[in-house]
LORO-269320 format. One line per field, with one value per residue (C-alpha): residue in three letters; x, z, y. Coordinates in nm, 4 decimals. Example, Ala and Ser with C-alpha at 12.3 -4.5 7.8 and 13.67 -1.06 7.14 Angstrom:
2
res (ALA  SER)
xx (1.2300  1.3670)
zz (0.7800  0.7140)
yy (-0.4500  -0.1060)
This chain:
519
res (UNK  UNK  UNK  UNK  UNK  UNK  UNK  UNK  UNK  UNK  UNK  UNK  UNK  UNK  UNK  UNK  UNK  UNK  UNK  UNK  UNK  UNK  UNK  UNK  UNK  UNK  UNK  UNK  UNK  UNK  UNK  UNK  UNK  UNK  UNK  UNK  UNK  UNK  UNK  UNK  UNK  UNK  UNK  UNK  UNK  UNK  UNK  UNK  UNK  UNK  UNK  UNK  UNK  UNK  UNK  UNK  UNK  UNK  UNK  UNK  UNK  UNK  UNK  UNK  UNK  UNK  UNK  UNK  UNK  UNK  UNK  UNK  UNK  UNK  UNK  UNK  UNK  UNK  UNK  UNK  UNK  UNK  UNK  UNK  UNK  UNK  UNK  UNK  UNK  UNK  UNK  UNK  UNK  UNK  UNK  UNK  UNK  UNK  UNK  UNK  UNK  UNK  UNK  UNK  UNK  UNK  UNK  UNK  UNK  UNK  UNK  UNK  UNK  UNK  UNK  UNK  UNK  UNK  UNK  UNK  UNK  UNK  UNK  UNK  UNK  UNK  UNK  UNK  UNK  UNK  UNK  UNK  UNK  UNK  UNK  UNK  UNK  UNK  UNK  UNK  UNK  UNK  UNK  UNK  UNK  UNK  UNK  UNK  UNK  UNK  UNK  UNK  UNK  UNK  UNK  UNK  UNK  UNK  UNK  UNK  UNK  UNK  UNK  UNK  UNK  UNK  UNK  UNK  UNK  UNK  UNK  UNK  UNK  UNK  UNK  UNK  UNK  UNK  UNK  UNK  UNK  UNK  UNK  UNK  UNK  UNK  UNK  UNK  UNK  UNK  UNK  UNK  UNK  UNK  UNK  UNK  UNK  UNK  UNK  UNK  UNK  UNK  UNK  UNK  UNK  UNK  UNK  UNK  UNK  UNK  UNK  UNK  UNK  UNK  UNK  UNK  UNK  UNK  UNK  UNK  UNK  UNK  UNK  UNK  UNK  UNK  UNK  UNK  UNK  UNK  UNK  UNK  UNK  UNK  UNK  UNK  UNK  UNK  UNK  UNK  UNK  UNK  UNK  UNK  UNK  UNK  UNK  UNK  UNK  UNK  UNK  UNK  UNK  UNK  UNK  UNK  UNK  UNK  UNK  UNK  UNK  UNK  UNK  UNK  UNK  UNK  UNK  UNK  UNK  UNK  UNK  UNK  UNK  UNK  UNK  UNK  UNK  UNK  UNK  UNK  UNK  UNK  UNK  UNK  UNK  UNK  UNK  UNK  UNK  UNK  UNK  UNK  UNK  UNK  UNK  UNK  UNK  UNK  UNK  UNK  UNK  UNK  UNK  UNK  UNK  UNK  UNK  UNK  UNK  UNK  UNK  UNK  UNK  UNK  UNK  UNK  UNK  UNK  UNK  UNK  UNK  UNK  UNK  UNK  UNK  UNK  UNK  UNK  UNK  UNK  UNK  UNK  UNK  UNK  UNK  UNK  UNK  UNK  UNK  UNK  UNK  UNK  UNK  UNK  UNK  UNK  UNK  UNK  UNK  UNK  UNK  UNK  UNK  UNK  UNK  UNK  UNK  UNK  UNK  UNK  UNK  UNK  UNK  UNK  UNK  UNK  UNK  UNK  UNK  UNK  UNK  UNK  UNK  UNK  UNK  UNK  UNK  UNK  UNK  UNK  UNK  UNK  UNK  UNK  UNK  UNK  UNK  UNK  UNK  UNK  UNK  UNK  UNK  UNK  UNK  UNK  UNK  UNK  UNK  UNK  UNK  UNK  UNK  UNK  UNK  UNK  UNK  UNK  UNK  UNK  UNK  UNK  UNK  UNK  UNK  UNK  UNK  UNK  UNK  UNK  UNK  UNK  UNK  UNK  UNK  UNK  UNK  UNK  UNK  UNK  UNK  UNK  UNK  UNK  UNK  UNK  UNK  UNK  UNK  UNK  UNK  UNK  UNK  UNK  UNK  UNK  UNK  UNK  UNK  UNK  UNK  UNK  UNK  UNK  UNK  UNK  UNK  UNK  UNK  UNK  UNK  UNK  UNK  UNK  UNK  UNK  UNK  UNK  UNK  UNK  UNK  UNK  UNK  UNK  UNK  UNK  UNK  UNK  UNK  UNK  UNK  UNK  UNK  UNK  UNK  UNK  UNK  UNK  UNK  UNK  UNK  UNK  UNK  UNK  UNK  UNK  UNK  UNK  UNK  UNK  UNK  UNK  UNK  UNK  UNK  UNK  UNK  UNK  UNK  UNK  UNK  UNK  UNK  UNK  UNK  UNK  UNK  UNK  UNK)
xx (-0.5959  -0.6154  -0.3650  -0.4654  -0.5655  -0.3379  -0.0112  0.1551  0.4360  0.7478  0.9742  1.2790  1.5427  1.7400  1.6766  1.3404  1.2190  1.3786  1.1970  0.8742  0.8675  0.9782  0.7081  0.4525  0.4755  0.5048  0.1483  -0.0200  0.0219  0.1737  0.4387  0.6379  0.9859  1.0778  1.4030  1.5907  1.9412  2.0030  1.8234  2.2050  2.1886  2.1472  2.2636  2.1931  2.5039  2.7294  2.6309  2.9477  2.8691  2.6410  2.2430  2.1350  1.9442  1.9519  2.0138  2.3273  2.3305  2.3770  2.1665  1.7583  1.5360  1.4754  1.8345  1.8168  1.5109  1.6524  2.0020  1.8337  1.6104  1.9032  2.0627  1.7704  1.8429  1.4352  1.2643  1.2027  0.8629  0.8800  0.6014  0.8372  1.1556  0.9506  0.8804  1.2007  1.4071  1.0582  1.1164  1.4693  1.5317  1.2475  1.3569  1.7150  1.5274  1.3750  1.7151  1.9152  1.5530  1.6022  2.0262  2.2044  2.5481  2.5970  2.9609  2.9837  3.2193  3.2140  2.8461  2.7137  2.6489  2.9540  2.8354  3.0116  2.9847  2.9212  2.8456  2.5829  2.5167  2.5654  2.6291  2.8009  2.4334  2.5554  2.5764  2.7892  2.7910  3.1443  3.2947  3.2406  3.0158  2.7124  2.4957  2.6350  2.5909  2.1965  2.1208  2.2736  2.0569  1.7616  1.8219  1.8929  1.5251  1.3695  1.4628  1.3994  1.0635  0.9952  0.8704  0.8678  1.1512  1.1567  1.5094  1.6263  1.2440  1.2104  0.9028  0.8452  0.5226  0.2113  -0.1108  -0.4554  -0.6725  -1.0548  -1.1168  -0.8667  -0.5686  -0.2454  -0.1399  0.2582  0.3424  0.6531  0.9582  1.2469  1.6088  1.5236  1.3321  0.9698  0.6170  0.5566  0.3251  0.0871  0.0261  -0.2764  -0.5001  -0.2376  -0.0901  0.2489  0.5157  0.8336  1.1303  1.3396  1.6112  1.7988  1.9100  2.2950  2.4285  2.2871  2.5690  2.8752  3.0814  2.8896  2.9705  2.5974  2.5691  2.5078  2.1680  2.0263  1.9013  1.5578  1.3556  1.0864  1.0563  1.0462  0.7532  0.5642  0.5507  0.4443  0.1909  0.0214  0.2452  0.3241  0.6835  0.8954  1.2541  1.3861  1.6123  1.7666  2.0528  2.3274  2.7265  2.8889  3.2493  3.4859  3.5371  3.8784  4.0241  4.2808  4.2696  4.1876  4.0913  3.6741  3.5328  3.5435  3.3222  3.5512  3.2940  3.2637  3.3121  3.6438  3.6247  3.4363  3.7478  3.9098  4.0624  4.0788  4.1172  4.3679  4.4447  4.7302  4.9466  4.8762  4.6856  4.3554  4.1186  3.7905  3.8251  3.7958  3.4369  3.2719  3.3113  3.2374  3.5274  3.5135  3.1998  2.9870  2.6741  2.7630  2.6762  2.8614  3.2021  3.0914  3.1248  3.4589  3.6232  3.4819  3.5868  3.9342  3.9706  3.9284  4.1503  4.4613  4.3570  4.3809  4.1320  4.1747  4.1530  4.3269  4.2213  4.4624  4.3950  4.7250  4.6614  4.4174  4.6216  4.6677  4.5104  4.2098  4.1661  4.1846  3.9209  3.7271  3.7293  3.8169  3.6874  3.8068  4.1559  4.1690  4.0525  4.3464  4.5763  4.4693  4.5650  4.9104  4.8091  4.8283  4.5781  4.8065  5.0662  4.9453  4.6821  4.4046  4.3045  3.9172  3.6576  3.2780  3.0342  2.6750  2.5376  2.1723  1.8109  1.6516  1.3413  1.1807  0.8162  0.5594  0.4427  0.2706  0.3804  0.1967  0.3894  0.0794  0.1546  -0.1041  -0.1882  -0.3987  -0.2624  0.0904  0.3063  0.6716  0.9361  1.3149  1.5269  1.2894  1.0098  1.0042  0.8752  1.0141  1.2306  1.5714  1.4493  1.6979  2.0249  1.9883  2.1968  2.4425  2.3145  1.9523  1.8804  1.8973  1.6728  1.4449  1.3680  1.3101  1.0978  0.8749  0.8834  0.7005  0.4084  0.4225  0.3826  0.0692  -0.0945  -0.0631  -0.2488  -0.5101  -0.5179  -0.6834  -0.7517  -0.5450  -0.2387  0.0176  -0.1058  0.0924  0.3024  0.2620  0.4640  0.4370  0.4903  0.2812  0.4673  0.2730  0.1868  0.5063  0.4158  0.7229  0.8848  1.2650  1.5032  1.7183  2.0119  2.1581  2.4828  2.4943  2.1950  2.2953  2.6543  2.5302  2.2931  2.5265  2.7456  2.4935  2.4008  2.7465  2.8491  2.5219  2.3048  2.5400  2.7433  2.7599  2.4510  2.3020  2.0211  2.2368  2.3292  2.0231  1.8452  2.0556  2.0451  1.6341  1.6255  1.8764  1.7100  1.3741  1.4941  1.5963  1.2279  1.0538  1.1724  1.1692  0.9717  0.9467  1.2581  1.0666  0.7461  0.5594  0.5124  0.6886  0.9560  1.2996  1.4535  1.7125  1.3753  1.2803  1.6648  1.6301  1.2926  1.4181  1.7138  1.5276  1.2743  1.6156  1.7162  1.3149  1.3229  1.6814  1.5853  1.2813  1.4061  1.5574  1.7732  2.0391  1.9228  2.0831  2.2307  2.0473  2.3713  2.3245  2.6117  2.3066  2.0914  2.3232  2.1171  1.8488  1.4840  1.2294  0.9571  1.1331  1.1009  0.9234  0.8947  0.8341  0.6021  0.5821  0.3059  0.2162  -0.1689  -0.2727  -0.3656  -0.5181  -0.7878)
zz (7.4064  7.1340  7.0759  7.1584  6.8216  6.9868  6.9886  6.6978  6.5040  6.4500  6.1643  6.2110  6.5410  6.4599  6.5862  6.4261  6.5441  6.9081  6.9541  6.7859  7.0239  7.3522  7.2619  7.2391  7.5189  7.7125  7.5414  7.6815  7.3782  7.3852  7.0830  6.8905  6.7426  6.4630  6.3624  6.0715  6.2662  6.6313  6.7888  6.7939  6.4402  6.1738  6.0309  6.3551  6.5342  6.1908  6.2214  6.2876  6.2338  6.4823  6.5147  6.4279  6.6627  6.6853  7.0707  7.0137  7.1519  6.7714  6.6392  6.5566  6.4687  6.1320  6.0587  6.0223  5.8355  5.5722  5.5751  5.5015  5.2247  5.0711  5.0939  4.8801  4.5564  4.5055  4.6217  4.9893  5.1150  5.3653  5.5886  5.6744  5.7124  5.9353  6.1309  6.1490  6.2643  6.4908  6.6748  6.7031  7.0631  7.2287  7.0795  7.1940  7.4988  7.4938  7.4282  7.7242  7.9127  7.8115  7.8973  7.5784  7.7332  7.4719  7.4518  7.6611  7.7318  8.0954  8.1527  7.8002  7.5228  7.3055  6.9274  6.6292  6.2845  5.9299  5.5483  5.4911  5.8064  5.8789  6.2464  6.5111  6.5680  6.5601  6.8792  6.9450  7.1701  7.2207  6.9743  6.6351  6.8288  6.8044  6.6330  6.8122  7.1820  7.0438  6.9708  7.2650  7.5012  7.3372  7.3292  7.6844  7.7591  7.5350  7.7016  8.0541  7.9431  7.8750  7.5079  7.2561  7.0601  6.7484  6.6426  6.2993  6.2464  5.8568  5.7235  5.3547  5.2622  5.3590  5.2245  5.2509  5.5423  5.5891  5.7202  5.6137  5.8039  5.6961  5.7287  5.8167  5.6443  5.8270  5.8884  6.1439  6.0305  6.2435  5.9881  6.0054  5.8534  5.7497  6.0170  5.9278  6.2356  6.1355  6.3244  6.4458  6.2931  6.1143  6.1069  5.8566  6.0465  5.7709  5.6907  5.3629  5.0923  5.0676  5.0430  4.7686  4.5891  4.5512  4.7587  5.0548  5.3834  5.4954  5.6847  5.4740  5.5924  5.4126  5.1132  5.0849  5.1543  5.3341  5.0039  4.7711  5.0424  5.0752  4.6470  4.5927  4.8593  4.6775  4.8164  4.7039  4.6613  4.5924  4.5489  4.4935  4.2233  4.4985  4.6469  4.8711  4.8149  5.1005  4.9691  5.2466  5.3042  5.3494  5.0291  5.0186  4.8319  5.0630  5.3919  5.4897  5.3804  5.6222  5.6607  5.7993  5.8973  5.7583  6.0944  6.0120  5.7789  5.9879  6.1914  5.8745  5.6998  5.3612  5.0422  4.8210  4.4719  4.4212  4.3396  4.6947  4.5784  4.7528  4.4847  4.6736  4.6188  4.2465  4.2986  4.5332  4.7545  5.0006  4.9455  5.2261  5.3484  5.0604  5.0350  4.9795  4.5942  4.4691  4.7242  4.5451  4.1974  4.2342  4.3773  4.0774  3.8465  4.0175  4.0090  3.5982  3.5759  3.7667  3.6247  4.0396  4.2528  4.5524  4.6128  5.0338  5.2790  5.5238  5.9143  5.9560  6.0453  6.3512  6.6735  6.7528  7.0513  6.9406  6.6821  6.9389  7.1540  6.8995  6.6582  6.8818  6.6229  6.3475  6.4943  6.6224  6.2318  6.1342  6.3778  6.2507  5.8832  5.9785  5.9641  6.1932  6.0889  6.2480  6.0017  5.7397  5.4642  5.4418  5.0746  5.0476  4.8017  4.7636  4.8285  4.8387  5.1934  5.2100  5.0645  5.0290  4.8862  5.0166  5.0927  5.0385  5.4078  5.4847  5.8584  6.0401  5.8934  5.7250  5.3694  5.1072  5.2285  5.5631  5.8857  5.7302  5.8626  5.7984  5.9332  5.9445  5.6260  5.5041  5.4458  5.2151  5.3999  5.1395  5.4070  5.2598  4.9025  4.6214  4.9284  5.2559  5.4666  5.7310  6.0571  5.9564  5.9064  6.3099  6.3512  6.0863  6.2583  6.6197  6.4815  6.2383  6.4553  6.7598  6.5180  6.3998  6.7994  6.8663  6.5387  6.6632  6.9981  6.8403  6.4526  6.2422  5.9054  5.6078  5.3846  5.1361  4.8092  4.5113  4.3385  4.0077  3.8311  3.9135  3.7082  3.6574  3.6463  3.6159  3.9119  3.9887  3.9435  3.9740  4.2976  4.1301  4.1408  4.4446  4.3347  4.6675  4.6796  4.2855  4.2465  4.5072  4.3645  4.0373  4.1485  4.3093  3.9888  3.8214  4.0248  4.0891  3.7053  3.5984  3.8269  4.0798  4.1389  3.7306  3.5041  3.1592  2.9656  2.7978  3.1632  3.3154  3.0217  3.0634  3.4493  3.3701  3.1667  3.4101  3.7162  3.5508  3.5240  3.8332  3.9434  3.7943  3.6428  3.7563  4.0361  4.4091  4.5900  4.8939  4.9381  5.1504  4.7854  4.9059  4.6804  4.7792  4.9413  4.6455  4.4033  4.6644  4.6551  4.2818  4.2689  4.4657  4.2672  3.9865  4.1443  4.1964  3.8213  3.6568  3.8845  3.7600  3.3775  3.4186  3.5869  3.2623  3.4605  3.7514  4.0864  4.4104  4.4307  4.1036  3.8211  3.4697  3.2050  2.9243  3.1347  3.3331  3.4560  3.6156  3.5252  3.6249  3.4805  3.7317  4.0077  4.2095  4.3539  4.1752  4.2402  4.1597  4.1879  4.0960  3.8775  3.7904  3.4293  3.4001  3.5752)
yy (-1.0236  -0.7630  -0.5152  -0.1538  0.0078  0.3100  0.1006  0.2124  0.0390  0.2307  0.0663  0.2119  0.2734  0.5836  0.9229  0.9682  0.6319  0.6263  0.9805  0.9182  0.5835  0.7992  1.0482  0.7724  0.6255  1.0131  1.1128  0.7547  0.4863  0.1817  0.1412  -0.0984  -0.0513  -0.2742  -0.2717  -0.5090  -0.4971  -0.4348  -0.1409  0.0519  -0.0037  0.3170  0.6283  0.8161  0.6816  0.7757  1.1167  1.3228  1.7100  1.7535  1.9121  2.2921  2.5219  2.8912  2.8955  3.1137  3.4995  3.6506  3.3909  3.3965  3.1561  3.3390  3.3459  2.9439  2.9680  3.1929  3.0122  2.6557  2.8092  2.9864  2.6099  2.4562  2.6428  2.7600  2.4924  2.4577  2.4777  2.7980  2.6227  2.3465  2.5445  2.8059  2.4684  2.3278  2.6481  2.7436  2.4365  2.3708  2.5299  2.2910  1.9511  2.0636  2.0863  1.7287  1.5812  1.7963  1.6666  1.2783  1.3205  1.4157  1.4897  1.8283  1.9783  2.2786  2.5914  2.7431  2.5831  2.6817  2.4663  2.4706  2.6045  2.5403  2.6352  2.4634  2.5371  2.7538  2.8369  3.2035  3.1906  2.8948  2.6984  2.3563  2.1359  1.8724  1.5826  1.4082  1.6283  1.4436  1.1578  1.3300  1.0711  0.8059  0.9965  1.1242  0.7660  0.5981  0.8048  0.7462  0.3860  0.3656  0.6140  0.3429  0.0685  0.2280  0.2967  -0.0643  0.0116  -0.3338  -0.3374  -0.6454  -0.6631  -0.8382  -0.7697  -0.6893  -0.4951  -0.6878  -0.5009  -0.2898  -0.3888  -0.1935  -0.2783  -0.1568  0.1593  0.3549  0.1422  -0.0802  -0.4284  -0.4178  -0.7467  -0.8549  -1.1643  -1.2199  -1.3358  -1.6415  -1.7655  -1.8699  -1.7485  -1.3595  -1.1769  -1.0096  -0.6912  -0.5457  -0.2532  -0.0379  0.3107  0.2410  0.5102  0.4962  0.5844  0.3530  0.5695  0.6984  0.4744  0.5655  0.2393  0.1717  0.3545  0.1987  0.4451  0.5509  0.7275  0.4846  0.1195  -0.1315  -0.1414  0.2230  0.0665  0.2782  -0.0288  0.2200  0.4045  0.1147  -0.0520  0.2508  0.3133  -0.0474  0.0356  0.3110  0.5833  0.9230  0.9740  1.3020  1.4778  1.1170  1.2524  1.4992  1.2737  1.4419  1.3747  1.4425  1.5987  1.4841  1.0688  0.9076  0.8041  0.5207  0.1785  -0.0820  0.1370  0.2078  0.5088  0.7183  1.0522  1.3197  1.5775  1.8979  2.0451  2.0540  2.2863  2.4948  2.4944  2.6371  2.3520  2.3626  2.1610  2.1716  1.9711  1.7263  2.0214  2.1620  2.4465  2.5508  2.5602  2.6259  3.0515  2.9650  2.7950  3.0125  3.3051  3.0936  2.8618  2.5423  2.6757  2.6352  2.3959  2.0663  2.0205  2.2891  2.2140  1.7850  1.9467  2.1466  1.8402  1.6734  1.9041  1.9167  1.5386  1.5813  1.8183  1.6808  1.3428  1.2093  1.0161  1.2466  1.6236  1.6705  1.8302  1.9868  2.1217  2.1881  2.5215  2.3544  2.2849  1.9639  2.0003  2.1441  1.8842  1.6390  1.7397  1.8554  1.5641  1.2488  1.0038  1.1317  1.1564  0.8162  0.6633  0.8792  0.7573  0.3698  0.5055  0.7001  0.9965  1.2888  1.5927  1.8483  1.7441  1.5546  1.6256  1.3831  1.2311  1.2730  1.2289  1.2359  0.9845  0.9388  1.0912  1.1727  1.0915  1.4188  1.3069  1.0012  0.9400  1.2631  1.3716  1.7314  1.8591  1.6313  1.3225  1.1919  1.0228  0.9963  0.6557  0.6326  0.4608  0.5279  0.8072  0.8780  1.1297  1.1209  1.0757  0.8198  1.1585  1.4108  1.7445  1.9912  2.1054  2.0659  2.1448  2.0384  2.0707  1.9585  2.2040  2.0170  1.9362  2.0006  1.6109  1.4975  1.8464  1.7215  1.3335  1.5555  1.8542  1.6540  1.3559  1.5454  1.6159  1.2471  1.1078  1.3903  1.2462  0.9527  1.0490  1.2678  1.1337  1.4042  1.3608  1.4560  1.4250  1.5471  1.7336  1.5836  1.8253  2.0448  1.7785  1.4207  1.1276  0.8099  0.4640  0.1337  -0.0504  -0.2596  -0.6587  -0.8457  -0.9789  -0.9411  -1.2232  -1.3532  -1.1719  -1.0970  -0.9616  -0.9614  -0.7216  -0.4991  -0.4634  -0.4135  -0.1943  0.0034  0.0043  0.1811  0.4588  0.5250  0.5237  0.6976  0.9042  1.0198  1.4204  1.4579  1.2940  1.3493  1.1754  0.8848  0.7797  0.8225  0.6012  0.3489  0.2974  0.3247  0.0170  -0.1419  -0.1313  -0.1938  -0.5478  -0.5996  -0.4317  -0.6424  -0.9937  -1.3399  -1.5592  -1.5258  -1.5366  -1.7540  -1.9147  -1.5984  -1.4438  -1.1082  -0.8711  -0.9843  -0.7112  -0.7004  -0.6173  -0.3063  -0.2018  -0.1770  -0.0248  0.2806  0.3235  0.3558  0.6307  0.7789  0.7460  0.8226  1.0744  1.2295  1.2153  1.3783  1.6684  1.8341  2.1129  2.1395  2.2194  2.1411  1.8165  1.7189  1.8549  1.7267  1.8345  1.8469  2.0595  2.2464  2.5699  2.5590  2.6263  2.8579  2.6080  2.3414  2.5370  2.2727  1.9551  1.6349  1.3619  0.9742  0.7906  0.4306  0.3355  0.0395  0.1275  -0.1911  -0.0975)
């Protein structure tokens, strides 16, 4: 029997996914998760610092909005930020509604605070097990819902299909032909590409794949040169790296050098409690300067019983390393967090190429701008993610407008080598080395040329004729890195030493785009 042409696959099982399935299925459609791990899999269940909502007494819903454009140094789009704060209270809603067990104080939910956010707006779920609480509830609604889940299910490709649809061109890890699932809406819900970096607070599995996939399908992409360091994972030789949430510093620890000064005041009047990027670069700078690999940061002042109901997780990976956070200071350094770019939607979801939506971390709304504020990224894979499910109930016609600037690279041929493990630790290598917290044009160049040969040299890695996923790991990087040299100026998370101010004639987004110019 043919499938419904309103069953909708949905590539991806973290927040976005889960809730863009759970919606589905609520508004009358029948959909499809496909997932290249295990459905518990993703960033979702990582995420320690919690969601944003103004729900709080002293708190408004414009308040947010002008905190997370204040966070995206020029370049948010005010449509989607109006959205995203707009919204916040009634997906909040839909998550108390499917079970989220929220933190609470004397039958309120429990708010805490973060940088850049000028008021406590940030719930939390199991203290620092937000993600991980958010996710498991969703995957049990999913499940109780009887929605198709494909684990270990890989997407390889998207090809054109008549009428303005997609092909999702797909394997399993149990081997066998590619399927091809053709006549049904597909939605990116793939996730960020941190991994790719060689120090990472990600799963191994966010390697950008949905990025790479949508370019090579004639996809608009944008931001990609926007990626997010988050400034506080464990540092030791030999132990994980561990994120330790910047809640804590909204608790009021602080950071000090090797010498045990706080250096933070000297950076920014907001010390701790400053975006990301610029909190990245003073570690950064202090690491230079000391000539150490780890800056500390130190909640003595916390009690230790707060920090232990507050930050469970984080207490018990201490605890595994020795360490007590009510006594000792904790060596941290930054790592690569957070794709804020990603594939070009407008605020339905709807990319530039028909049948294919996105939302989550794998989209680009121009909602964080060049600095995603914390604890707007779950928010972002609810908000955008409703809109995403309705257009999939009622489709209406349109798309993304490409930006002022947007750059032109040649229709990618090659399938890329079977480098495995090689290419993505080389790949890694280079991002790391050259387009990571600090850049400049001799770097970027040279991480250009390369990833282009990991893009795009040698044969098929297997007889279905598809990129290796090692080839679609390199292809993003490299919108990463084309994207980076372009942008002569530092915005946001974007900080190059040649170009270090930034640019009125940059204020905007950036585009790529891939033409055949053989045609």
């Amino acid at each position: 029997m043919p499938v419904p042409a309103r069953s909708p696959v949905i590539v991806g099982s973290g927040i976005a996914g889960l809730y863009v399935a759970l919606r589905a299925r609520e508004l009358g459609l029948a959909p499809t998760i496909l997932t290249k791990s295990g459905i518990d899999e993703s960033n979702t269940r990582y995420a320690q610092g919690g969601i944003a909502a103004a729900i709080g007494p002293d708190d408004s819903v414009e308040l947010h909005r002008i905190d997370t454009i204040r966070a995206g140094a020029g370049i948010v789009d005010p449509a989607a930020a109006t959205r995203l704060t707009s919204e916040a209270p009634a997906r909040i809603a839909d998550l108390v509604r499917y079970g989220v067990p929220f933190d609470t104080t004397e039958g309120r939910i429990s708010l805490g605070r973060e940088a850049a956010h000028s008021r406590p707006r940030i719930l939390h779920a199991g203290g620092d097990a937000t993600g991980l609480r958010i996710e498991e509830t969703l995957r049990a609604r999913v499940l109780e819902a009887g929605i198709d889940v494909r684990e270990r299910t890989r997407l390889r490709a998207l090809r054109p299909a008549g009428r303005g649809g997609v092909v999702a061109v797909v394997t399993r890890a149990s081997g066998g032909a590619a399927e091809e699932i053709a006549g049904r809406p597909v939605v990116l819900a793939t996730g960020g590409t941190g991994s790719l970096y060689r120090q990472s607070s990600n799963p191994a599995i966010a390697t950008g794949e949905g990025v790479a996939i949508a370019f090579r399908a004639g996809a608009l992409v944008t931001d990609m040169e926007f990626i997010q360091f988050h400034p506080t994972t464990f540092a030791r030789a030999g132990a994980p790296r561990f994120l330790i949430t910047e809640a804590l510093r909204g608790e009021g620890a602080v950071l000090r050098n090797a010498a045990g000064e706080r250096f933070m005041p000297r950076y920014d009047p907001a010390a701790e409690l400053a975006p990301r990027d610029i909190v990245c670069r003073a570690i950064e700078q202090e690491l230079r300067r000391t000539g150490t690999s780890e800056v500390f940061l130190d909640a003595t002042a916390i009690p230790r019983e707060r920090l232990l109901a507050r930050f469970p997780t984080v207490c018990r990976f201490l605890a595994e390393q020795g360490l007590d956070p009510s006594k000792d200071r904790v060596p941290v350094s930054p790592v690569a967090h957070y794709m804020i770019g990603g594939v070009t939607t407008d605020l339905e979801g709807r990319t530039s190429v028909p049948g294919l939506w996105a939302c989550g971390e794998v989209a680009s709304t121009g909602v964080h701008g060049a600095n995603r504020m914390g604890s707007n990224s779950l928010l972002e894979g609810l908000v955008f993610g409703e809109h995403v499910a309705r257009q999939l109930a009622h489709p209406s016609p349109g798309g993304p407008a490409s930006p002022p600037r947007t750059l032109q690279l040649p229709r990618v041929v090659g399938r890329g080598r079977d480098g495995g493990v090689r290419c993505f630790r080389e790949v890694g290598e280079v991002l790391w080395n050259d387009v990571g917290i600090v850049r400049d044009r001799a770097g970027l160049e040279a991480a250009v040329r390369r990833l282009s040969e990991w893009e795009l040299q040698g044969e098929p890695s297997r007889r279905d004729d598809l990129p290796h996923p090692a080839a679609n790991a390199a292809l993003t990087a490299g919108l990463v890195a084309r994207a980076a040299l372009a942008r002569e100026e530092s915005r946001g998370a974007h900080y190059r030493t040649d170009f270090p101010r930034p640019s009125r004639r940059w204020r905007c987004h950036q585009g790529i785009l891939q033409v055949d110019r053989r045609a």
